[in-house]
C-alpha positions as CSV (number, residue, x, y, z in Angstrom):
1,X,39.0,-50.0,27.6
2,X,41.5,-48.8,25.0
3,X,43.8,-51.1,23.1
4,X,47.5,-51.5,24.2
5,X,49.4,-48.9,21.4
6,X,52.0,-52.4,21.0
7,X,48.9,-54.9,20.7
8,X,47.0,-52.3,17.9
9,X,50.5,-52.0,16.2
10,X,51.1,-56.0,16.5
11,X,47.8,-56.0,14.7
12,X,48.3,-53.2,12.3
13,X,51.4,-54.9,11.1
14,X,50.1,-58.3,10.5
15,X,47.0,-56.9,8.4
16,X,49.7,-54.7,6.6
17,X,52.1,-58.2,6.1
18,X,48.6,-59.7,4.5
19,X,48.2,-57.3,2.3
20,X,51.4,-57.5,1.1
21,X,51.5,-61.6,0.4
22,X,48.0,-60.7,-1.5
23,X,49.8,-57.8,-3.6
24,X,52.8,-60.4,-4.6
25,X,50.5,-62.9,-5.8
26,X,48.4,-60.8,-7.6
27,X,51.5,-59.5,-9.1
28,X,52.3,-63.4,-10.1
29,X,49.1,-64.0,-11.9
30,X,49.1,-60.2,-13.7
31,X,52.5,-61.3,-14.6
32,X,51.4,-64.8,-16.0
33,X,48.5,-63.2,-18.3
34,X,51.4,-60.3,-19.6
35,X,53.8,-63.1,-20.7
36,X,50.9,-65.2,-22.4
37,X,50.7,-61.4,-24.8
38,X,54.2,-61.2,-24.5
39,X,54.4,-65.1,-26.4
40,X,51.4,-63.4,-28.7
41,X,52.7,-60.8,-29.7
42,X,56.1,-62.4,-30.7
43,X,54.6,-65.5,-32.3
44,X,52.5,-62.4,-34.4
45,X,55.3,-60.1,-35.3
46,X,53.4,-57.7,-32.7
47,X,55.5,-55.1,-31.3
48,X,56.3,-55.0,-27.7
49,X,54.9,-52.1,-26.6
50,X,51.0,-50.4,-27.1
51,X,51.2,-47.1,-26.1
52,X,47.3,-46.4,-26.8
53,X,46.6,-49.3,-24.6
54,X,49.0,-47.8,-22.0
55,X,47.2,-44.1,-21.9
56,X,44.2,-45.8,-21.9
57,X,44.8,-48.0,-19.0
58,X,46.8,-44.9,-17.2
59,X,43.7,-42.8,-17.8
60,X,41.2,-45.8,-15.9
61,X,43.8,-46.4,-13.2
62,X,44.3,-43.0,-12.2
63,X,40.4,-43.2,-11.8
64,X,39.9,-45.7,-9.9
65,X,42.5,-44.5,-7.4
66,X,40.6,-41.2,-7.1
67,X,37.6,-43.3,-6.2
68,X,39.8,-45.8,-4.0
69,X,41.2,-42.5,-2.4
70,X,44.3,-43.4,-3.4
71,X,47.3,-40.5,-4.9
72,X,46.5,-41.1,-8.7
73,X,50.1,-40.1,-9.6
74,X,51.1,-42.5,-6.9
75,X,48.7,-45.1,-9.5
76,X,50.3,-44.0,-12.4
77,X,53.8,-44.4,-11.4
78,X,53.1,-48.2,-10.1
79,X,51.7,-48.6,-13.4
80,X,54.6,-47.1,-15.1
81,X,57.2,-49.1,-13.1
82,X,55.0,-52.7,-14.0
83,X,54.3,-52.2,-17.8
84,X,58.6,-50.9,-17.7
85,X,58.9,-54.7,-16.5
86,X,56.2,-56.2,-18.8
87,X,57.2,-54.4,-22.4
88,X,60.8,-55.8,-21.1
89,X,59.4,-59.4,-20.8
90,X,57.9,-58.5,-23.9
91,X,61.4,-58.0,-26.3
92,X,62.5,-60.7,-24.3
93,X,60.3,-62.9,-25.6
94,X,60.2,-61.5,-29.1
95,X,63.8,-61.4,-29.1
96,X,64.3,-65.4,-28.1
97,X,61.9,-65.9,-31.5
């Protein structure tokens, strides 16, 4: 017997809403390490921004989203839009110094 199309979509959608309170706290704690360097980096006189360590990480994400068959310019612009936020944080931080 074939699932009801409103039961699979019931069920869809609550798998979908888990995976998106997982994303948001994994958000948190990448968002906890990035202001511990963003302290580090002031306290050092360290600027906010590493572009090297930005292709770099660019370069491995876009990897593993062609092995998680995922759009790796999909990847890159999430990665884009976060380290926007971090390097913000960042001068923030350095700034408030």
């Amino acid at each position: 017997m074939t699932e009801d199309p409103t039961t699979t979509l019931a069920r869809l959608r609550s798998s979908i809403d888990n995976i998106d309170a997982a994303l948001v706290y994994l958000l948190a704690e990448r968002f906890k390490a990035t202001k511990q360097v963003g302290h580090l980096k002031a306290d050092h006189g360290m600027p906010p921004s590493d572009p090297a360590r930005e292709e770099q990480q660019v370069a491995r994400l876009r990897s593993l989203a062609e092995q998680a068959d995922l759009d790796p310019a999909f990847a890159e612009k999430w990665f884009n839009f976060v380290v926007a936020e971090v390097i913000r944080h960042h001068t923030e931080a350095a700034d408030s110094r």
